[in-house]
N, C-alpha and C positions, 0 to 999 in steps of 0.2 A: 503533643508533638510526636509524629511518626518517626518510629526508627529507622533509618536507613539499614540494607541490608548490605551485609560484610560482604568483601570484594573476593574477600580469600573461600568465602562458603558457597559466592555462585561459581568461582574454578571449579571449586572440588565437584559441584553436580556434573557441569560439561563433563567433567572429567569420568563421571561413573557412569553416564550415560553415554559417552563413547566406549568407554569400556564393554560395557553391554550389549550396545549395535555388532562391536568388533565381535564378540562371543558369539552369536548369532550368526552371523555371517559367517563364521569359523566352521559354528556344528553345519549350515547351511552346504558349506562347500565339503564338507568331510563326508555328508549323508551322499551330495552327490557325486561325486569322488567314488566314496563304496558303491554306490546305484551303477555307475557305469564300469566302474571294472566286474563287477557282479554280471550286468548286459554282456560284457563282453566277455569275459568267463563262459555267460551260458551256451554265447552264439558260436564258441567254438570250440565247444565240449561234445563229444558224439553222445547221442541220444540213446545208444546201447549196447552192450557189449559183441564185440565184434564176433563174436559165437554163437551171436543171439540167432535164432533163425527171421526171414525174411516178413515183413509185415505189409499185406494188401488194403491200400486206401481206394476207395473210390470216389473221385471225386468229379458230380453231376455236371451236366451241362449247365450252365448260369448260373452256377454255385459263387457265392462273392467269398471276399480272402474270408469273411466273420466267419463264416459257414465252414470253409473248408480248415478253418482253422480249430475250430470247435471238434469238429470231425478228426480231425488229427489228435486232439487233445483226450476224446474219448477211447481211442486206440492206442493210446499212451505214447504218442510219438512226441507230442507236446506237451513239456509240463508249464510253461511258463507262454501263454499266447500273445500279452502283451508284448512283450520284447519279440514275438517273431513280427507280432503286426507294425513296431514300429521299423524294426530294419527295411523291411518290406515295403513299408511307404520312403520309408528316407533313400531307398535307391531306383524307389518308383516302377518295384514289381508286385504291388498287390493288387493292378490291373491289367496284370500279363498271365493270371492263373488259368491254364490249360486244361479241360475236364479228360476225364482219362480213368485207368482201372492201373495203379501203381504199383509195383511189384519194388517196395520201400529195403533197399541192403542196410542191414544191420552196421552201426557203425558211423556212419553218417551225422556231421552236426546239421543243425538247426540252418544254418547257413547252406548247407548244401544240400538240405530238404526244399528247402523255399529255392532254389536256384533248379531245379529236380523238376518242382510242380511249376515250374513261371516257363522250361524251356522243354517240357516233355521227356528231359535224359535224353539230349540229344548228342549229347558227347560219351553218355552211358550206358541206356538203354536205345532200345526199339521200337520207334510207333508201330503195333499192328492195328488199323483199323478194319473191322467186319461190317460190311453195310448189309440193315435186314434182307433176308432174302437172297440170300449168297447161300452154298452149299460148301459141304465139308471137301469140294475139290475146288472151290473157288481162295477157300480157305488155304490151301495145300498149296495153290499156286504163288497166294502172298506170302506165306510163310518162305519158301525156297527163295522167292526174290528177293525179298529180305534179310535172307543170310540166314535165317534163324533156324533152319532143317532143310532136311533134304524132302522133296515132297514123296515118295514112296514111302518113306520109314515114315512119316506124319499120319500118312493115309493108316498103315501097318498098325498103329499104334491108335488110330481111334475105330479100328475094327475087335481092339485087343477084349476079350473076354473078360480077361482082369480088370480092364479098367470101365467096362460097362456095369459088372457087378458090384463091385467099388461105389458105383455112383447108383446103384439101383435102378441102369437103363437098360429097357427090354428091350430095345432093338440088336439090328446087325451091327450099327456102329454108334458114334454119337452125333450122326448126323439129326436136325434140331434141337440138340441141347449146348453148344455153341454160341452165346451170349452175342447179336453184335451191338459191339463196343469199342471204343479204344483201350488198347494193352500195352504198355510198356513192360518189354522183357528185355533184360545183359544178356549181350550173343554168347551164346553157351549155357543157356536154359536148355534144359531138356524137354521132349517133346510131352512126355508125360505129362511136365509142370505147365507147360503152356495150356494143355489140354485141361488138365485139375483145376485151374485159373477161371478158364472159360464156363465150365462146364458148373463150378460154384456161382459164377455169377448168374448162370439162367436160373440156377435154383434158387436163387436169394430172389429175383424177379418175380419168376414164380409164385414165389410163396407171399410174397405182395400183393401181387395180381388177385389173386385168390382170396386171400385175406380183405381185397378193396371189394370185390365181390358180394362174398360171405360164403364159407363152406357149405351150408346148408343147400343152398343154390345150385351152386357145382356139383354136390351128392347129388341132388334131383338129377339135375341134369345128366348123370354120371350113371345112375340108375335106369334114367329114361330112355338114352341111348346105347349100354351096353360099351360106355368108353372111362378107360382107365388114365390116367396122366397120359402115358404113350401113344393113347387116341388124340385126345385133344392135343398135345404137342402137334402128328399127324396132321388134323384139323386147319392148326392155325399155319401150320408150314402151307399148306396150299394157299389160303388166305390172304396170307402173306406176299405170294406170287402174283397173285390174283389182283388183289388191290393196290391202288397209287396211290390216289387219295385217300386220307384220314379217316375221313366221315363214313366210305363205304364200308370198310372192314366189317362191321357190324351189320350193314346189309350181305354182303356177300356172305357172313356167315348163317342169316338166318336161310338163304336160299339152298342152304347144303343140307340145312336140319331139314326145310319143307320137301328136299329132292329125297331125303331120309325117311321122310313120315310116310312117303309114298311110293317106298324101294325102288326111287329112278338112282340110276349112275350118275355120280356127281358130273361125270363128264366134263373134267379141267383141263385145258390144255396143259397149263404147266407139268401136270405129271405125268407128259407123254414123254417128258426130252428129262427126263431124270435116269441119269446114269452115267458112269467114267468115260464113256464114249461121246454122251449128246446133250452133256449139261451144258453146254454153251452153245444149241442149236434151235433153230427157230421150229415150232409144233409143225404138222405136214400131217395131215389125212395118213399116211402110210405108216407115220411113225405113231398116232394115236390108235389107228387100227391094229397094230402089230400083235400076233395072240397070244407072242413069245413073252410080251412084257407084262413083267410083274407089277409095274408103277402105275400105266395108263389105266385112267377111271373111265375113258370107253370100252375098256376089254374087262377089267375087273369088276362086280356089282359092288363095293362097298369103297373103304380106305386101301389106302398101297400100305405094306408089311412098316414103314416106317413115314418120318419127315421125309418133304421131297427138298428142304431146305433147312435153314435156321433162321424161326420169328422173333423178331421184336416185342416191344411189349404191347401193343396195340393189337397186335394179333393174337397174341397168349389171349390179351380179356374179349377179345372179339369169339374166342372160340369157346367161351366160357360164359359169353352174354351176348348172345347175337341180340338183335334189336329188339325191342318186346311194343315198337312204335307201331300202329294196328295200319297205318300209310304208309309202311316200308316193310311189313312183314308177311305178306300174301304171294311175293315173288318166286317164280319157278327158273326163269334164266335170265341171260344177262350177258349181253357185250359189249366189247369198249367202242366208243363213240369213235367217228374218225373226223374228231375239228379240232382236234389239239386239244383237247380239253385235260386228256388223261381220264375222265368220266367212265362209265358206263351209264347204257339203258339198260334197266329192269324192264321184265314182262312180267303177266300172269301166264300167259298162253303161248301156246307155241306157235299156235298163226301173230300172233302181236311179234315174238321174237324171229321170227319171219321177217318182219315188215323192218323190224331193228338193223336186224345184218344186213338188209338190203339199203337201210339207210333211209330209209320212207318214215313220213310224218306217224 
């Protein structure tokens, strides 16, 4: 005969096994409980001391929040990524992330970093944006409308001596070293730091560019031609002008090296209208003729004293790698199409570019 079991000893399991559930549930809700006052402890704790000096992030074009959050974390503005990425999905700004060059103030939480990078500091800072191919008085002119300087004293200060040697630029100013980028600056940055800003970011570029290269390369090349950083900056600033589209850059530059091989004048229009006076003027037979001018590559046999602009990076490695393609590398000139294309024809000859300017098959 089976024993029935006792009434009073299956109470007491319910009974220890709800006890159990509840304990559980207990540490359950206490862990989470600490987890989010911890979250919200971190998200509105500043990330450094308010003494701390200023921290620049760069954050790329089509950079996603992982990316730029990682990139924050390595610059020590983030120590905890998860809680930044989850605030950032729950108010639905980690698909409003702005690429940019950050000029990050000390002191700032977590929350008002990710509010920072989702709105550009538009209640804080300054978008300056530099599109390639702009010159340091084009530069001059956004900055004064922007409130951010006066454009004399900007001009004043990237002629400044100090601050070329500083940077180990051997020009007259720092015109082509000038990064363009977006910049976010607090009105009442000084012009120096705008400048310091700019002028790190072409050298971190740079030193990319070069590096994607291979030095080895760029020494030949650097050898062969008798051009120092300064030149090829030089180089790619005309390039720069020169080219619309993408894919030419690398032609247009080898046609400077072949105009090179065979001490012709590079003969660019762009650097006939380079100066305070004519930077915003369209090239003119008189002004490329001119004997006075120190920039025009019709009057001068080689490069002009400096950039006639500031290049992008497409230019930097164009001037650094013109085409080495045996179909695109025999070219002597070259002008722009007139069908809308933004194009150019290459020639070998100068009767074929003849027949180009004139528009003939």
């Amino acid at each position: 005969m089976t024993e029935q079991p006792q009434e009073e000893d299956l109470g007491c399991g319910c009974l220890a096994s709800f006890s159990s559930l509840a304990s559980v549930a207990l540490l359950v809700a206490f862990v989470g409980l600490s987890l989010y006052v911890h979250y919200t402890w971190y998200l509105h704790t500043p990330i450094s001391d308010p003494d701390a000096n200023e921290t620049v992030v760069v954050i790329p074009s089509g950079a996603s929040f992982d990316q730029a959050s990682a990139q924050l974390e390595q610059v020590g503005l983030v120590k905890l990524p998860l809680y930044v990425k989850i605030y950032a999905v729950r108010d639905g700004l980690d698909s409003k992330l702005r690429a940019g060059t950050y000029s990050v103030p000390p002191g700032l939480t977590p929350i008002q970093l990710v509010d920072l990078l989702t709105t550009g500091g538009s209640d804080e800072q300054v978008r300056l944006t530099v599109p390639e191919g702009h010159t340091i008085y084009h530069v001059a002119d956004r900055v004064e409308q922007l409130g951010l300087a006066n454009r004399d004293v900007f001009l004043a200060e990237a002629r400044n001596p100090e601050l070329l040697k500083a940077h180990g630029i051997r020009g007259e100013s720092v015109e082509g070293y000038l990064f363009p980028d977006t910049y976010f600056f607090r009105q009442g940055t000084s012009v120096r730091t705008i400048l310091d800003r700019m002028i790190a970011r072409h050298q971190q570029v740079w030193g990319e560019v070069t590096a994607s290269v291979g030095q080895l390369l760029v020494d030949e090349l650097s050898e062969q031609y008798s051009l120092d950083v300064h030149g090829f900056v030089t180089l790619a600033s005309i390039i720069e002008r020169e080219a619309i589209v993408h894919d030419e850059r690398p032609i247009i530059a080898r046609v400077f090296y072949n105009r090179f091989d065979r001490k012709m004048r590079l003969q660019s229009d762009p650097t006939c209208v380079y100066g305070p006076e004519i930077y915003d003027s369209k090239p003119t037979p008189a002004l490329c003729r001119d004997p006075k001018s120190r920039y025009s590559t019709y009057v001068i046999p080689a490069l002009p004293p400096g950039p006639i602009a500031n290049p992008g990076r497409a230019a930097l490695r164009a001037a650094i790698a013109p085409t080495t393609n045996p179909k695109k590398s025999g070219f002597l000139y070259f002008v722009a199409r007139g069908d809308g294309s933004r194009r150019h024809t290459f020639s070998k000859t100068y009767k074929e570019h003849v027949k180009a300017v004139k528009g003939g098959p």
